[in-house]
TIVO-2410 file (N, C-alpha, C; in nm, 3 decimals):
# residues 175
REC num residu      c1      c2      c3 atome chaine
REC   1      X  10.308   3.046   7.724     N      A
REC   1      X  10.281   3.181   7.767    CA      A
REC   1      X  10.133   3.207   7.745     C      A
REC   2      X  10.062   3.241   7.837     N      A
REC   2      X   9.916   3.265   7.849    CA      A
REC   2      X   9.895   3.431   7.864     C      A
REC   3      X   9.957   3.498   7.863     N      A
REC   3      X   9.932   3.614   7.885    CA      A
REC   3      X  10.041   3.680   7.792     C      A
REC   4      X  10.005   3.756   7.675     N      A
REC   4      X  10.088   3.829   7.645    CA      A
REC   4      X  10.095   3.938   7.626     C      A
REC   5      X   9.984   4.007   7.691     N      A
REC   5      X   9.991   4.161   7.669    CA      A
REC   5      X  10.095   4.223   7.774     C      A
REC   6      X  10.200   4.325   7.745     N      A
REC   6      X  10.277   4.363   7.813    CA      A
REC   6      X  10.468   4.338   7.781     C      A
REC   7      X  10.426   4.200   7.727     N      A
REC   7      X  10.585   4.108   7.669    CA      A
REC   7      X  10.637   4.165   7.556     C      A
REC   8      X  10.758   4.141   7.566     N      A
REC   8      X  10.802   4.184   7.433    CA      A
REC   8      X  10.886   4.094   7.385     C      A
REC   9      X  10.877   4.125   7.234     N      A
REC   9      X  10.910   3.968   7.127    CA      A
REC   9      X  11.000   4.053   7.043     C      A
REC  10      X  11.087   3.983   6.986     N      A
REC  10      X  11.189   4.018   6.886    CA      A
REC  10      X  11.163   3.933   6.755     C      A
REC  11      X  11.124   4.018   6.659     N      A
REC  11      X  11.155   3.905   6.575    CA      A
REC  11      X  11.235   3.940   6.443     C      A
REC  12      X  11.352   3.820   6.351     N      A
REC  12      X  11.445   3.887   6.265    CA      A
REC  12      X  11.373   3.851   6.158     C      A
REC  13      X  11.400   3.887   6.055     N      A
REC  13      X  11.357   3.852   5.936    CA      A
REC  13      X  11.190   3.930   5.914     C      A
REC  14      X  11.165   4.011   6.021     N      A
REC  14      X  11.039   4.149   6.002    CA      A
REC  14      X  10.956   4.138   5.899     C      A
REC  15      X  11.074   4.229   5.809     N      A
REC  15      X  10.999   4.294   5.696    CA      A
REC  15      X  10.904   4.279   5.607     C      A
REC  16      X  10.941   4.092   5.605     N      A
REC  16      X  10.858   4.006   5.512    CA      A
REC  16      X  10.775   3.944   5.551     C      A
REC  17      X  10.671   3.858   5.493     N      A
REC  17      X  10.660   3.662   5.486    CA      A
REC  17      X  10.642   3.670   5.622     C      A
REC  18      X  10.697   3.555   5.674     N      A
REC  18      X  10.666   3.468   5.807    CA      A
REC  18      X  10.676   3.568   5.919     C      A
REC  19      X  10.787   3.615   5.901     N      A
REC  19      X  10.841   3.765   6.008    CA      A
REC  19      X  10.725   3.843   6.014     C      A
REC  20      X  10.678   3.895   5.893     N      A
REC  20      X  10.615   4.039   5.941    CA      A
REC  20      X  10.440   3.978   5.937     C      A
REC  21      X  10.405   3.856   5.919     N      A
REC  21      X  10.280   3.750   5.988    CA      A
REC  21      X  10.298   3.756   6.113     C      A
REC  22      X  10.381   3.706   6.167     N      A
REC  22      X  10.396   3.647   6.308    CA      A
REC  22      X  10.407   3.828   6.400     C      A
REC  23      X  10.487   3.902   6.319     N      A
REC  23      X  10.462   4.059   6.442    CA      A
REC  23      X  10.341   4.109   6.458     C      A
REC  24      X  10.241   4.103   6.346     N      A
REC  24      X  10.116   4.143   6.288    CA      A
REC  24      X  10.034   4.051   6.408     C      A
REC  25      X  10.048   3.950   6.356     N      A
REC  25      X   9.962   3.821   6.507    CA      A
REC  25      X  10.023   3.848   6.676     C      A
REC  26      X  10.180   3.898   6.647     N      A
REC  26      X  10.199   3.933   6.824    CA      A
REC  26      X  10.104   4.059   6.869     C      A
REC  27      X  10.144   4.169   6.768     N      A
REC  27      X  10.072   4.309   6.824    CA      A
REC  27      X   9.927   4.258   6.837     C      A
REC  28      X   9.855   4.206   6.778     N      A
REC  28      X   9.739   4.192   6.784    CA      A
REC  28      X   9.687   4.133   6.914     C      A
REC  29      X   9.814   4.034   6.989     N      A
REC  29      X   9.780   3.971   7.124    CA      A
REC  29      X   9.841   4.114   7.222     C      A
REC  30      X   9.898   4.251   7.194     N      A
REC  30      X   9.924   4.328   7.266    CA      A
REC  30      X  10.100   4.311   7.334     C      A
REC  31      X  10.164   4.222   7.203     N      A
REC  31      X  10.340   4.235   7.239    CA      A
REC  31      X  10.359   4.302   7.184     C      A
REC  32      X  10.467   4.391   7.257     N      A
REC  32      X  10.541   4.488   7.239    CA      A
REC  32      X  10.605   4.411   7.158     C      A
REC  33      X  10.693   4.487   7.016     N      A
REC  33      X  10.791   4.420   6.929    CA      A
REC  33      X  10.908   4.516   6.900     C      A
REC  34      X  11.009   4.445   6.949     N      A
REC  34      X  11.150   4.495   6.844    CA      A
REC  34      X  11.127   4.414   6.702     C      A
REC  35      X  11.132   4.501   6.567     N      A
REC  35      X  11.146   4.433   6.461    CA      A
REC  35      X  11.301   4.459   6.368     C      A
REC  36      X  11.351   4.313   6.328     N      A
REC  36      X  11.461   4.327   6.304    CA      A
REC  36      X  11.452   4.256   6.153     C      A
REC  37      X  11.557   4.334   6.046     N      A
REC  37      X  11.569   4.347   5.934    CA      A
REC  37      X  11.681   4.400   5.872     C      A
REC  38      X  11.748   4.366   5.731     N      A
REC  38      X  11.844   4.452   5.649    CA      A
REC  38      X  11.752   4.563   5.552     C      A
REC  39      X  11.640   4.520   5.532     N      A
REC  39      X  11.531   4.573   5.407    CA      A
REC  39      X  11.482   4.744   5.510     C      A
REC  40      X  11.555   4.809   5.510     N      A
REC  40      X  11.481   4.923   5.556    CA      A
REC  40      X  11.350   4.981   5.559     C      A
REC  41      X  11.336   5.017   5.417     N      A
REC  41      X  11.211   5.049   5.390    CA      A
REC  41      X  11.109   4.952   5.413     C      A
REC  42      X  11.137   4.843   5.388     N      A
REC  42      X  10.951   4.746   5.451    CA      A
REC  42      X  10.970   4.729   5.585     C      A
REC  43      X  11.121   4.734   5.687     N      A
REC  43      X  11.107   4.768   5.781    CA      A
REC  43      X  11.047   4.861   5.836     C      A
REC  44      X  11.041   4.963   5.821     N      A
REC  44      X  10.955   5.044   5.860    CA      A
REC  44      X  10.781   5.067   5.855     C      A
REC  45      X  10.794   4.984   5.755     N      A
REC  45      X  10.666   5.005   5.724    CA      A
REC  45      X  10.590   4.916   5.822     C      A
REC  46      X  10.659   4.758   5.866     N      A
REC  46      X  10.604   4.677   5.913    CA      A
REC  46      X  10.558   4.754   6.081     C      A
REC  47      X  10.681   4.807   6.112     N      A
REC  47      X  10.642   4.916   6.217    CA      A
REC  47      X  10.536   5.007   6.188     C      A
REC  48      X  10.494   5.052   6.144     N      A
REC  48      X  10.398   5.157   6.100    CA      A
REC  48      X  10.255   5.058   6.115     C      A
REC  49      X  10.285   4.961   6.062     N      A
REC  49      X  10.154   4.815   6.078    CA      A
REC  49      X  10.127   4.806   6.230     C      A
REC  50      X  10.244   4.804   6.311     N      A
REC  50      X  10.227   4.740   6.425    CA      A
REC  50      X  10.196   4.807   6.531     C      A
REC  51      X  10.281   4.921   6.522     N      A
REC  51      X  10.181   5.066   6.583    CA      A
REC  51      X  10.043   5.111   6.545     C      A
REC  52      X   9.994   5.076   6.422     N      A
REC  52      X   9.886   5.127   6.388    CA      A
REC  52      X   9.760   5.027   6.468     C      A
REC  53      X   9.811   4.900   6.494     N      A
REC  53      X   9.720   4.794   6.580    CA      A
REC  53      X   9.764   4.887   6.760     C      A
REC  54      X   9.830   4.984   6.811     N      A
REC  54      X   9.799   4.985   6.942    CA      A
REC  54      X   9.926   4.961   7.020     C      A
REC  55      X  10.002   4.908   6.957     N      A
REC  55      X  10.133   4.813   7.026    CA      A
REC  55      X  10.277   4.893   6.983     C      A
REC  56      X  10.334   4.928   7.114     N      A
REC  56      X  10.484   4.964   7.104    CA      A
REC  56      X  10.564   4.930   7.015     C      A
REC  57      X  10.660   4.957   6.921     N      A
REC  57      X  10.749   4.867   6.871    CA      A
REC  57      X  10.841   5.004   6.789     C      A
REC  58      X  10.963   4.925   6.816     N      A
REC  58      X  11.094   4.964   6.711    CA      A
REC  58      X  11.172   4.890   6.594     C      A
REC  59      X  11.184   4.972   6.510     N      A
REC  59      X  11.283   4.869   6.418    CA      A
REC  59      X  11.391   4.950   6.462     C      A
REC  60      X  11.503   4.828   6.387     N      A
REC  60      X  11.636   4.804   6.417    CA      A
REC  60      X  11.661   4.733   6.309     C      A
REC  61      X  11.766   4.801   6.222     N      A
REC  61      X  11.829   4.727   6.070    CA      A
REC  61      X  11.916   4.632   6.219     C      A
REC  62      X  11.919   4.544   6.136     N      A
REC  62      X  12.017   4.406   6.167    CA      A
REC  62      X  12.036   4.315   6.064     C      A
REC  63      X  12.182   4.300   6.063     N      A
REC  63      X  12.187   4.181   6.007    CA      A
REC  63      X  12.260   4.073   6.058     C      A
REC  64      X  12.182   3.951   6.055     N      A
REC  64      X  12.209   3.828   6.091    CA      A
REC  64      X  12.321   3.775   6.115     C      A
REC  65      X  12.406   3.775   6.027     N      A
REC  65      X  12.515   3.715   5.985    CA      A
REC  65      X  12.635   3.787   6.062     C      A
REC  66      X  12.617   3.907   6.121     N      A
REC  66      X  12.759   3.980   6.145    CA      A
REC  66      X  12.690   3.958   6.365     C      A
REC  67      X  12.780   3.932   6.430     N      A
REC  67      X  12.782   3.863   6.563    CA      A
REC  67      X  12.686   4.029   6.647     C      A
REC  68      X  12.849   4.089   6.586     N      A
REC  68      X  12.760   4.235   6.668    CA      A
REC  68      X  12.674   4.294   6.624     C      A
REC  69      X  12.599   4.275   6.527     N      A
REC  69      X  12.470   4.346   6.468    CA      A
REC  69      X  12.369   4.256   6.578     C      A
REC  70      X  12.333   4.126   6.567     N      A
REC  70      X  12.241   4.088   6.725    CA      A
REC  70      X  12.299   4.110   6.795     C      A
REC  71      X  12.392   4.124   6.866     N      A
REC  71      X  12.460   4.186   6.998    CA      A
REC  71      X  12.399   4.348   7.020     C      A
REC  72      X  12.372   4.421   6.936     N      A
REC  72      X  12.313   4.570   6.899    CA      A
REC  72      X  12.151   4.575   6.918     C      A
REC  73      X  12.100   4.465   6.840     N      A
REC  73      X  11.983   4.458   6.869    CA      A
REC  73      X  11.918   4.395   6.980     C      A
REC  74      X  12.009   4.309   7.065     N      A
REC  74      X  11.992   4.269   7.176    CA      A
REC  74      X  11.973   4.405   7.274     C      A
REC  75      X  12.064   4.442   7.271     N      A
REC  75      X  12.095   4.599   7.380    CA      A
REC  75      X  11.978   4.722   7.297     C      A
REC  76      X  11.930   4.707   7.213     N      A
REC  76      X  11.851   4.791   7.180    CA      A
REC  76      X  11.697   4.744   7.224     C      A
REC  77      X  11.681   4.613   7.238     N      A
REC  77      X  11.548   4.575   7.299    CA      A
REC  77      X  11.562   4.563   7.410     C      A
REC  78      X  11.662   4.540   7.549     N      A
REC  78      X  11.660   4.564   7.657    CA      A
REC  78      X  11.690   4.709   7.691     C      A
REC  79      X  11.719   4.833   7.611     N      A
REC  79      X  11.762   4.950   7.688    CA      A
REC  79      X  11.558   4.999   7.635     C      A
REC  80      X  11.503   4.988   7.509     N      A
REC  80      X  11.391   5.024   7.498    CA      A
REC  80      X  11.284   4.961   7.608     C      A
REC  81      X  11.275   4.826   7.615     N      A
REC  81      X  11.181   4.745   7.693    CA      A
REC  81      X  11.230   4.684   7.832     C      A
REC  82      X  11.351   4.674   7.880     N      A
REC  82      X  11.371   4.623   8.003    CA      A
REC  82      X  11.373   4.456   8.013     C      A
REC  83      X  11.320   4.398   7.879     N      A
REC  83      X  11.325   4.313   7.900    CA      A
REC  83      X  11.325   4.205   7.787     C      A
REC  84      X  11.289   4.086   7.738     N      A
REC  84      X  11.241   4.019   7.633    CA      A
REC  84      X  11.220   3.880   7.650     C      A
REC  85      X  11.069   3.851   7.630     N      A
REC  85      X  11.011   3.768   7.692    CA      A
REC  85      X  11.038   3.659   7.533     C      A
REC  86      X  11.026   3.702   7.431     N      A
REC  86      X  11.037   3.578   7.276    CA      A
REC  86      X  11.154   3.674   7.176     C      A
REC  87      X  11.248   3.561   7.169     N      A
REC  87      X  11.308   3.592   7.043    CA      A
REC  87      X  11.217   3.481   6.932     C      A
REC  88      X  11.217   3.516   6.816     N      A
REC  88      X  11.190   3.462   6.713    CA      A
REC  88      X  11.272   3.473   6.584     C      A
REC  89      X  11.406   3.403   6.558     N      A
REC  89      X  11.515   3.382   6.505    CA      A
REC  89      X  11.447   3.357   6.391     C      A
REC  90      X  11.396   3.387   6.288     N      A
REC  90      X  11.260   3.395   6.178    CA      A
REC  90      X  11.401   3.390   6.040     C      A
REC  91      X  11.487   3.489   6.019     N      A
REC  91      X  11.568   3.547   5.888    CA      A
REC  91      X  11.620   3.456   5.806     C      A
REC  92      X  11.594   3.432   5.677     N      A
REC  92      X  11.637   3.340   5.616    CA      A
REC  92      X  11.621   3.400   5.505     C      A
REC  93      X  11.688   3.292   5.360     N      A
REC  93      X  11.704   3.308   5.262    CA      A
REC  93      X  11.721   3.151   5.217     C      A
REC  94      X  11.702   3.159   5.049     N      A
REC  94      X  11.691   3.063   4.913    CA      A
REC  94      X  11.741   3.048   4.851     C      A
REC  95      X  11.805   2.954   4.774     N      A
REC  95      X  11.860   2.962   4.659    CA      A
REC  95      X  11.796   2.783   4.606     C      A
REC  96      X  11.713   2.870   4.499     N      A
REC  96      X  11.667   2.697   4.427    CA      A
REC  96      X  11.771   2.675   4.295     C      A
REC  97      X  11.858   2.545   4.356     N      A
REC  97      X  11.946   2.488   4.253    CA      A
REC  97      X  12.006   2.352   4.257     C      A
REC  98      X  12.037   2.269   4.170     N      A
REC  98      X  12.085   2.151   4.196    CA      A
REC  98      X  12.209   2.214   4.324     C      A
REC  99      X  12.218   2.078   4.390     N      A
REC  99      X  12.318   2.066   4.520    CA      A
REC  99      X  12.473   2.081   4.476     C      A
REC 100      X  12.500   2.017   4.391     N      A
REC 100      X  12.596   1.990   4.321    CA      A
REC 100      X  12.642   2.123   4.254     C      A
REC 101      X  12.537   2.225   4.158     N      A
REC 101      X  12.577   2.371   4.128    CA      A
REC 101      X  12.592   2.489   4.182     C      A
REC 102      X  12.584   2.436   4.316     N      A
REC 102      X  12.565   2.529   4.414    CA      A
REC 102      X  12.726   2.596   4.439     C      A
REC 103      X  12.740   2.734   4.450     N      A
REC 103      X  12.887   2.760   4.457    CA      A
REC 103      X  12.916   2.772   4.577     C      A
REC 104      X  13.063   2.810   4.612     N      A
REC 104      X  13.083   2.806   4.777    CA      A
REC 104      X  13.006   2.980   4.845     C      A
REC 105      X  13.029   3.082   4.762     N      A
REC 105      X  12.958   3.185   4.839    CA      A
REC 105      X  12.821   3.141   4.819     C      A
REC 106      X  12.717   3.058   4.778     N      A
REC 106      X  12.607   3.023   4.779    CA      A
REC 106      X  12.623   2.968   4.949     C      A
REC 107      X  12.654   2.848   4.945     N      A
REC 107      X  12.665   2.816   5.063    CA      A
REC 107      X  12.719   2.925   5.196     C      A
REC 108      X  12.784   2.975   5.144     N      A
REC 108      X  12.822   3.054   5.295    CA      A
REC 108      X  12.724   3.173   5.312     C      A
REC 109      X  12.662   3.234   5.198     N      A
REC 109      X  12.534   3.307   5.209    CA      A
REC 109      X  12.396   3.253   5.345     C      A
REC 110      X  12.407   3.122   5.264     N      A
REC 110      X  12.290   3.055   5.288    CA      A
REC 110      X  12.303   3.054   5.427     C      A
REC 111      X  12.409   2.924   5.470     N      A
REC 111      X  12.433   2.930   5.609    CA      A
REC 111      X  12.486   3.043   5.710     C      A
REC 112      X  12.512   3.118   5.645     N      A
REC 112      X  12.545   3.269   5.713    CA      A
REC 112      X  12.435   3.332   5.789     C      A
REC 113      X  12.339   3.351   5.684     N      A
REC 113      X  12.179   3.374   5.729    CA      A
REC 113      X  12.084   3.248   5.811     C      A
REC 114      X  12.099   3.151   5.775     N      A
REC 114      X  11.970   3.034   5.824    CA      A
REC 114      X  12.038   3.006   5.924     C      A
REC 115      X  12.204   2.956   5.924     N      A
REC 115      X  12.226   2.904   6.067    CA      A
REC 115      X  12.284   3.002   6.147     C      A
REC 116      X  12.410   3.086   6.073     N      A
REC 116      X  12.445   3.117   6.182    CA      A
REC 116      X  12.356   3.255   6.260     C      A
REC 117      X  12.278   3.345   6.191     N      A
REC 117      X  12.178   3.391   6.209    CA      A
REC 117      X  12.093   3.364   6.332     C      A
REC 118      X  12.041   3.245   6.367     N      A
REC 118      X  11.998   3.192   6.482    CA      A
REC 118      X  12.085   3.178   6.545     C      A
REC 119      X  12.217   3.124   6.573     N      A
REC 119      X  12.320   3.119   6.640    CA      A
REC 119      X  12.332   3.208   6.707     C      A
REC 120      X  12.373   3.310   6.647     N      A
REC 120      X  12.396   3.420   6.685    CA      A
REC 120      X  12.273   3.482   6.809     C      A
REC 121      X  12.151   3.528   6.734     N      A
REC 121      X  12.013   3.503   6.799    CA      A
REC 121      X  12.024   3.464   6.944     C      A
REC 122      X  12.076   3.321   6.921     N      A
REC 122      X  12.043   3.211   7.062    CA      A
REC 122      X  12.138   3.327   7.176     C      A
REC 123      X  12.268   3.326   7.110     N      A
REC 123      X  12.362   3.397   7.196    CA      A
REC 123      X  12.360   3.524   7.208     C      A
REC 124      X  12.313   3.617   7.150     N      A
REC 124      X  12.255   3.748   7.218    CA      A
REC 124      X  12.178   3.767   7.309     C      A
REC 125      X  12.062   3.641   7.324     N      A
REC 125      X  11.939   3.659   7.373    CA      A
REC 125      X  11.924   3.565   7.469     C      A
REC 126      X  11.967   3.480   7.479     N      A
REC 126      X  11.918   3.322   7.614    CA      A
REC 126      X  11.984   3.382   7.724     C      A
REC 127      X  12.115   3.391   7.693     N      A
REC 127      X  12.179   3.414   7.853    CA      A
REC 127      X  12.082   3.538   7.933     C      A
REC 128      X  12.070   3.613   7.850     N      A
REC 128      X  11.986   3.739   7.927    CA      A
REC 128      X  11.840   3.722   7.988     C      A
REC 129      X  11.788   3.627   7.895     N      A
REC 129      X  11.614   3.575   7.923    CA      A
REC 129      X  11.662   3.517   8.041     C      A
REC 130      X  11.743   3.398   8.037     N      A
REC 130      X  11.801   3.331   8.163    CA      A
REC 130      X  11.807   3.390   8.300     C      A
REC 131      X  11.876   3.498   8.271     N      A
REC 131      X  11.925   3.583   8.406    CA      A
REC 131      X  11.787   3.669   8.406     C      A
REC 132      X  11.717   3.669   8.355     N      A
REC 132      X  11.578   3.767   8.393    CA      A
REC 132      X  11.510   3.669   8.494     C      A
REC 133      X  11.542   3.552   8.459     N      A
REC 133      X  11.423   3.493   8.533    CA      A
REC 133      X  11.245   3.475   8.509     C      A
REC 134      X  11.213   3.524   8.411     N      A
REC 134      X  11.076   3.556   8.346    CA      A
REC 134      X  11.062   3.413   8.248     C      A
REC 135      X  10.928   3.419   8.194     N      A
REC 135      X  10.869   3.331   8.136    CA      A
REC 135      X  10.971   3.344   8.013     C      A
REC 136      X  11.026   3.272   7.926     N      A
REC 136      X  11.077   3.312   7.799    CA      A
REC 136      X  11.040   3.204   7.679     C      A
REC 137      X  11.034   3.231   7.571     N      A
REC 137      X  11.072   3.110   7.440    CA      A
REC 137      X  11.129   3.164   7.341     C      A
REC 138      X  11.226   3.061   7.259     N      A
REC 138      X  11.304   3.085   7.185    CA      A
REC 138      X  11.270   3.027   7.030     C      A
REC 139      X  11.225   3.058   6.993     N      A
REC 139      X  11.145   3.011   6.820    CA      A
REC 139      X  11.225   3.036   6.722     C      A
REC 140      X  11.267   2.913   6.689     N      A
REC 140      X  11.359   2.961   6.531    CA      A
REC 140      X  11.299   2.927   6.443     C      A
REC 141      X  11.295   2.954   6.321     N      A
REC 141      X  11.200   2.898   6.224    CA      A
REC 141      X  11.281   2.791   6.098     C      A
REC 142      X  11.232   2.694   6.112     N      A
REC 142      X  11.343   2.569   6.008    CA      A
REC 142      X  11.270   2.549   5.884     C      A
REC 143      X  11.157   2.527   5.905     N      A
REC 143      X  11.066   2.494   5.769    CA      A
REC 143      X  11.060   2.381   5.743     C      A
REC 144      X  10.968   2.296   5.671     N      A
REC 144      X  10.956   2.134   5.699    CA      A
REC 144      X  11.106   2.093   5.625     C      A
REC 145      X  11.160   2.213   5.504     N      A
REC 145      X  11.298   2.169   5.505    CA      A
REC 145      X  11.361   2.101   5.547     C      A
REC 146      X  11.355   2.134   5.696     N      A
REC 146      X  11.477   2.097   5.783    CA      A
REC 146      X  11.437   1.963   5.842     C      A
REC 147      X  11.316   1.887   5.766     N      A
REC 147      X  11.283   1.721   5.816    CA      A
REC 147      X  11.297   1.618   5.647     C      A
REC 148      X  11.327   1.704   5.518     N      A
REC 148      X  11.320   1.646   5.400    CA      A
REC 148      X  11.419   1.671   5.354     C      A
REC 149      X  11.470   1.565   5.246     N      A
REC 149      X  11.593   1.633   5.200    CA      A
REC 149      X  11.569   1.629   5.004     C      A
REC 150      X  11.611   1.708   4.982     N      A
REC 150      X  11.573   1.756   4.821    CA      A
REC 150      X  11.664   1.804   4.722     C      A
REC 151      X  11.700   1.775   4.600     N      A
REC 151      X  11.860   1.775   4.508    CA      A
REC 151      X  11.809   1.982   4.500     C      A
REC 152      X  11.713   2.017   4.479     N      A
REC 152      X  11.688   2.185   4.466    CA      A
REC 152      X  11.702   2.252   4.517     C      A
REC 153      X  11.642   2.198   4.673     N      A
REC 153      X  11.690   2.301   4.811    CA      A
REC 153      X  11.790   2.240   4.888     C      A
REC 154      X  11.861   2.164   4.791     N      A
REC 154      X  12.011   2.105   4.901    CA      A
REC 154      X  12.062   2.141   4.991     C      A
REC 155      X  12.141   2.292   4.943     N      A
REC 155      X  12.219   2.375   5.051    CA      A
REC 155      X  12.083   2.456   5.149     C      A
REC 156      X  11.974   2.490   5.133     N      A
REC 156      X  11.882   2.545   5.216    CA      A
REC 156      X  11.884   2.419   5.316     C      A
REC 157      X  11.793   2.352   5.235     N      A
REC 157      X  11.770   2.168   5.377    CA      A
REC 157      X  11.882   2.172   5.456     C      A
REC 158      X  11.995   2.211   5.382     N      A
REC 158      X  12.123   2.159   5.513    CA      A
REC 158      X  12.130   2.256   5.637     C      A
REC 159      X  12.113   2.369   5.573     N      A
REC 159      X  12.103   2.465   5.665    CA      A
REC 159      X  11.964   2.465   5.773     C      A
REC 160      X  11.893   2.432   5.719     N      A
REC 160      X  11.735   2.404   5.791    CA      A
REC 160      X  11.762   2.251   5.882     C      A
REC 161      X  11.813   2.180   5.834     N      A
REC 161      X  11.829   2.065   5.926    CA      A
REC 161      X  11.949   2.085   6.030     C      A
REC 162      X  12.044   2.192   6.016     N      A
REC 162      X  12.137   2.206   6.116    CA      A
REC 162      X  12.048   2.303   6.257     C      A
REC 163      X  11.895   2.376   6.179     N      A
REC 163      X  11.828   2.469   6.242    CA      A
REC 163      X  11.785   2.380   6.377     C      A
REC 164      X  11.736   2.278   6.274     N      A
REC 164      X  11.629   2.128   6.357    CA      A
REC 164      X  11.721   2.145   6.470     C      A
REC 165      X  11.831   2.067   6.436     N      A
REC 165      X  11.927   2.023   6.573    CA      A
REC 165      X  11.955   2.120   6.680     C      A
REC 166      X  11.974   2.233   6.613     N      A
REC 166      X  11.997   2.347   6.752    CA      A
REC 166      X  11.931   2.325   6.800     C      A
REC 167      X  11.806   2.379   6.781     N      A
REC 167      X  11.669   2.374   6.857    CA      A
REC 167      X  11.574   2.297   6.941     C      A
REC 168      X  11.642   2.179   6.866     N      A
REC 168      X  11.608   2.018   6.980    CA      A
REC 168      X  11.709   2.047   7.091     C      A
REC 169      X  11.861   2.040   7.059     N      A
REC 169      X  11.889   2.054   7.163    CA      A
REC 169      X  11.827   2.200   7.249     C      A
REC 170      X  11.815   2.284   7.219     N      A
REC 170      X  11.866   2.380   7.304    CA      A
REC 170      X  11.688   2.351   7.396     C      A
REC 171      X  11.602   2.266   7.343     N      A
REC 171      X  11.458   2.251   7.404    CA      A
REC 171      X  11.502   2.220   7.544     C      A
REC 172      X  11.645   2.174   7.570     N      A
REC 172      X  11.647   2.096   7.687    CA      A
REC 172      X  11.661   2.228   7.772     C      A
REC 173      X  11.718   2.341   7.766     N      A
REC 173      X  11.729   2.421   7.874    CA      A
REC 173      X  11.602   2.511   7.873     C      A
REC 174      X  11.556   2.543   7.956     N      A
REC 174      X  11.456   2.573   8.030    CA      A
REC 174      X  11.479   2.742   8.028     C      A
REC 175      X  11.397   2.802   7.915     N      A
REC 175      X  11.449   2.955   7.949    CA      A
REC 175      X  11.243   2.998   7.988     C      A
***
């Protein structure tokens, strides 16, 4: 994408870190942003950042993990913008611990947020970029995690390397 003033980008995981870097660097190229988050309050604020550079944008609490919360925020960035040129499937979470002490709601936390989070993401948002017909990309964020494997970030890596694979595959379709 060579031109991005005018586009609009979604990105989950906002409030913080990588999320609320990467909205800060879109507004600055002049994308419009839906910003998506559970953290209310730095949600907002990140909005308040992104308007204050010049650039449109709404938050929208979302959370990852539940199908119709991106299904909500999907329909909330096409009824605001008409359209959405980047999702950026960004939302994640940590837990540093041996692999082995890791409990089962650890794991279903984890992968709740890292994978199915993007999952979800992919399926709120591709079919629609698709049927727009417009320039689109789909950015999930894995972290070199998801190419190393480590006894601390066990259950994260797994989840980050299941990120890898979506994303290779899904490189093959053309949005």
């Amino acid at each position: 994408m060579k031109d991005f003033v005018g586009k609009t980008a979604v990105v989950t995981g906002a409030a913080s870190g990588i999320g609320r870097a990467v909205s800060l660097a879109l507004a600055d190229r002049g994308v419009q942003l839906v910003l998506a988050d559970v953290a209310v309050d730095a949600l907002e604020a990140v909005r308040a950042e992104v308007e204050a550079r010049g650039v449109e944008a709404i938050d929208v609490v979302t959370d990852v993990t539940e199908k119709t919360s991106v299904e909500a925020l999907a329909d909330a960035a096409w009824d605001r913008f008409g359209a959405v040129h980047i999702i950026h499937n960004n939302a994640g979470v940590l837990i540093r611990a041996p692999m082995l002490d890791a409990e089962e709601k650890d794991w279903e936390w984890i992968l709740a947020v890292n994978l199915w989070g993007v999952i979800h993401g992919v399926h709120a948002f591709a079919p629609r970029m698709l049927e727009a017909g417009e320039e689109g990309h789909i950015i999930n964020t894995a972290s070199e995690a998801g190419h190393f494997a480590g006894d601390l970030y066990g259950v994260y890596n797994t989840s980050k390397f299941a990120v890898v694979g979506l994303t290779e595959s899904l490189s093959l379709i053309h949005i």
